[in-house]
C-alpha positions in Angstrom: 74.5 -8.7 99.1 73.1 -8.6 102.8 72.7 -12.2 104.6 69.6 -12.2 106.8 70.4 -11.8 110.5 70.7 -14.5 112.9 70.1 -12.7 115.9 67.2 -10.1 117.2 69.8 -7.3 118.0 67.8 -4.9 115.9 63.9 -5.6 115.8 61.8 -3.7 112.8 57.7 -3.7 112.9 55.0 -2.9 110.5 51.8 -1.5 111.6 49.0 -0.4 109.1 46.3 1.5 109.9 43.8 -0.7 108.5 44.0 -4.0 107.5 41.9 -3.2 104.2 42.3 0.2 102.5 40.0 1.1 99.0 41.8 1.4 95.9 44.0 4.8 95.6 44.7 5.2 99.1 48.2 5.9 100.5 48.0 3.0 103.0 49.2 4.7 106.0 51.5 2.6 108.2 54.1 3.0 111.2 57.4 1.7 111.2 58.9 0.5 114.8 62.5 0.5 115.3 64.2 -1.1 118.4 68.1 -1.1 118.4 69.4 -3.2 121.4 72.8 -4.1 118.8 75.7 -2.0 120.5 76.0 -0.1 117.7 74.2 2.8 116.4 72.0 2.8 113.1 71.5 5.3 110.7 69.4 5.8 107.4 69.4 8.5 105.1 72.1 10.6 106.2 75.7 11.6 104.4 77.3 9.0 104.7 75.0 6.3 105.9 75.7 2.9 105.3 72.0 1.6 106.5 68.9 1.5 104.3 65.3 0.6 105.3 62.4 0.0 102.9 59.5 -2.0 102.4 58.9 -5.1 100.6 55.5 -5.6 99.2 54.1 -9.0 97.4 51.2 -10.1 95.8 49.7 -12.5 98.2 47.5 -15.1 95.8 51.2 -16.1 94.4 53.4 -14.2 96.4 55.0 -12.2 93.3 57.2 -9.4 94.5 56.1 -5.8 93.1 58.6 -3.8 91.6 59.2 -0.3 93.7 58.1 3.2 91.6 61.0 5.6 92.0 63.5 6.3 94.5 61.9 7.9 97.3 62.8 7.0 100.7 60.2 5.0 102.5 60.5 7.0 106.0 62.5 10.1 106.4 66.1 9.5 107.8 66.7 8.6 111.2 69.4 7.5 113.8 68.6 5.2 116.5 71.2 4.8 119.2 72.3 1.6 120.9 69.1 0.5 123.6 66.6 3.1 121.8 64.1 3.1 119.7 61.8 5.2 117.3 58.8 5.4 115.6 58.5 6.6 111.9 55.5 6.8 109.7 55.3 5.7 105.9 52.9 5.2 103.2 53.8 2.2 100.9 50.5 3.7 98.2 53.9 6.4 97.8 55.9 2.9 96.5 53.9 0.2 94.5 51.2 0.8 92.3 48.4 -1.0 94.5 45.3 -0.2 92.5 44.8 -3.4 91.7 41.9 -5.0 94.3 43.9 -7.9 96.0 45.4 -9.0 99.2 48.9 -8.1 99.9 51.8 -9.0 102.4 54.1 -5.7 103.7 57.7 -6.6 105.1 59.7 -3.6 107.0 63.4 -4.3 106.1 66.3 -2.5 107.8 69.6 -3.6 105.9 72.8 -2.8 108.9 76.3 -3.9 108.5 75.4 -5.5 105.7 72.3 -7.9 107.4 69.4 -8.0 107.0 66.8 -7.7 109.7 63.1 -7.9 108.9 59.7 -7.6 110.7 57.0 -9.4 110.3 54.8 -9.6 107.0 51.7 -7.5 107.6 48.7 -8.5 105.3 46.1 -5.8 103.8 43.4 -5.6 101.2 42.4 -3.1 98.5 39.3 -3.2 97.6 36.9 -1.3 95.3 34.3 -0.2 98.1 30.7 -0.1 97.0 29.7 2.6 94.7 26.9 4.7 95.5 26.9 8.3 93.1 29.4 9.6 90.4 29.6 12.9 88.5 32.1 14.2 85.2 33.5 17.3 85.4 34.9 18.9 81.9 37.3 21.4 81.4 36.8 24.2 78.8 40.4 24.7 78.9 41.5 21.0 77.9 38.3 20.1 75.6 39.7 16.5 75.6 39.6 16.0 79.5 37.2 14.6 81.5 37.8 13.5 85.0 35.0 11.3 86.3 34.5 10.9 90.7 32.9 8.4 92.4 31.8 8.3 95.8 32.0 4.7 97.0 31.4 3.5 100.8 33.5 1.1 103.1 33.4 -0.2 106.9 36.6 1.4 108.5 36.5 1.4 112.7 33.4 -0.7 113.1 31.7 2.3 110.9 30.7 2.7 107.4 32.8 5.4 105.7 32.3 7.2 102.6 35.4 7.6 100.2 35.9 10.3 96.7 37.9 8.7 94.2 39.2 10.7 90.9 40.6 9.5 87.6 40.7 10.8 84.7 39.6 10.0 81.1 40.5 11.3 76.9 43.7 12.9 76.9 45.2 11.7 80.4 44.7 8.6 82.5 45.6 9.9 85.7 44.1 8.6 88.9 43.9 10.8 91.5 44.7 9.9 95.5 41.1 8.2 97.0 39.9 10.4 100.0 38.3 9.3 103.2 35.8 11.7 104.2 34.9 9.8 107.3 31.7 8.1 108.9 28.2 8.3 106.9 24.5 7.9 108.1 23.1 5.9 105.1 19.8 7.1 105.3 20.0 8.9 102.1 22.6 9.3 99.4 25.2 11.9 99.4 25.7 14.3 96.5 28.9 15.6 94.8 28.5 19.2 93.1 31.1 20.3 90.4 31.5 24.5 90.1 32.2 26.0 87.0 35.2 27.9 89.0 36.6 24.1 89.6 35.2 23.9 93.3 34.2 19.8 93.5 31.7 19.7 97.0 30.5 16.1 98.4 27.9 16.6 100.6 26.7 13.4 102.8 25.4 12.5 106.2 27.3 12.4 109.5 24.1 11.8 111.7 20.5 12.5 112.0 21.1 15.9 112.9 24.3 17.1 110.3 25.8 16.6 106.8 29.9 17.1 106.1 30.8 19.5 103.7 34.3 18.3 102.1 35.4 20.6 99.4 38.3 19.8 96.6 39.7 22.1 94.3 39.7 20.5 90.6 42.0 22.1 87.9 43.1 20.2 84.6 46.7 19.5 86.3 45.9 19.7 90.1 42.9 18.1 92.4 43.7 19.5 95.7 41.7 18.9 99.3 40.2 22.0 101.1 37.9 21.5 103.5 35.8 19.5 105.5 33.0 21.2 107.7 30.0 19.7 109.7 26.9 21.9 109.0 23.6 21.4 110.4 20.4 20.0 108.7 18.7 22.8 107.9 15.2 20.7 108.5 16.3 19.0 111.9 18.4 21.7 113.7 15.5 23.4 115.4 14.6 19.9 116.8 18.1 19.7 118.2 18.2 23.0 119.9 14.8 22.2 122.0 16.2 18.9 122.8 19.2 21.0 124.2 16.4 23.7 126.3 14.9 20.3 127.4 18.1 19.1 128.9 19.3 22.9 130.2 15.9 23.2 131.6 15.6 19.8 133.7 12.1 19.8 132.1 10.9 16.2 131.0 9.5 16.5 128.1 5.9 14.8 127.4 5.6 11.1 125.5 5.1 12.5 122.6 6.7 15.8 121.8 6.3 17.3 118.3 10.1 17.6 117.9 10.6 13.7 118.0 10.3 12.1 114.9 11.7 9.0 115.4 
């Protein structure tokens, strides 16, 4: 059993991305590293006596979740004596955290049998707000339906528009949740399902575009694309003489035809 250290010879951090994430995202995080022990550490490597992983509890009663499979947390690494390094991890890899809560994330590096651990780091999942869904069905798996939501969430200091997957009848599979970035919510986006399996979430980025993200969605698979910009069809003219105005050094008059608001 390790014994938890008494010194600060080796320091490990935590930083998340976020400090809340919407259920079925991989929780994105960096993992800091700073070896000032004289010896030299060293995970995942033939031979390696070190480990690092992350502990993750439930923070209403502090329960510790239980770890799904054996995966490393970061990929393997040496830090000498007086260096350090950066790795990044994603602990939605690790726990099942689909459950909306808040949770507490502890970095532990285990050398020469101590422990040394980082600071907890606190994050909530949440369900985000829902704003459209659509079902796709498969003619090849008549007992599968897989059912996406598109649900919105402030990330940044914006408000950010998320697909989530999951799957219904003869699987229960929920797929990874997508951020596909900032929305204008002036009007609601739109998700398309293809007969060829092509999935397409269309939604606003600003008063003058719309981002295309495009998934592929097979009975075993749901695979990411895409993601374009593309111009509003009924506002990009008004953007192009707002450009000629500016090229031109022309001012143009109070109230031009092309500004509508």
């Amino acid at each position: 059993m390790a014994g938890l250290a008494a010194t600060s010879e080796i320091k490990v951090d935590l930083k998340l991305d976020g400090g809340d994430f919407v259920s079925g995202e991989r929780i994105r995080g960096v993992v800091d590293i700073a070896n000032s022990s004289p010896e030299k550490v060293s995970v995942g490597y033939y031979n390696s006596e070190d480990s690092f992983f992350i502990e993750v509890f439930r923070a209403s009663d502090m329960t510790q979740l239980t770890r799904i499979g054996n995966r490393p947390f970061v990929a393997r690494f040496r830090v000498d004596s007086s260096e350090g390094q950066k790795l990044e991890t994603f602990i939605g890899d690790h726990y099942s955290l689909r459950e909306t809560s808040r949770y507490l994330a502890k970095p532990v590096l285990v050398h020469g049998g101590v422990r040394y651990e980082g600071a907890p780091r606190a994050f909530d999942v949440v369900d985000g707000v829902r704003i459209v869904a659509a079902m796709q069905m498969f003619a090849t798996r008549p007992g599968l339906q897989r059912e996406f939501s598109v649900v919105y969430w402030n990330r940044n200091h914006s408000e950010h528009v998320f697909l989530t997957a999951k799957d219904s009848g003869a699987s229960s599979k929920v797929w990874e949740t997508r951020d596909l970035g900032p929305i204008l919510r002036i009007e609601k986006p739109s998700i398309s399902i293809l007969p060829t399996g092509e999935v397409i979430v269309l939604h606003r980025l600003n008063r003058d575009q719309f981002v295309r993200t495009e998934f592929w969605s097979l009975p075993d698979d749901l695979e990411y694309r895409m993601r374009e910009a593309v111009g509003d069809p009924e506002t990009a003219g008004t953007a192009r003489v707002r450009e000629m105005y500016k090229e031109s050094g022309v001012r143009p008059k109070a109230n031009p035809w092309w500004k509508f608001w």
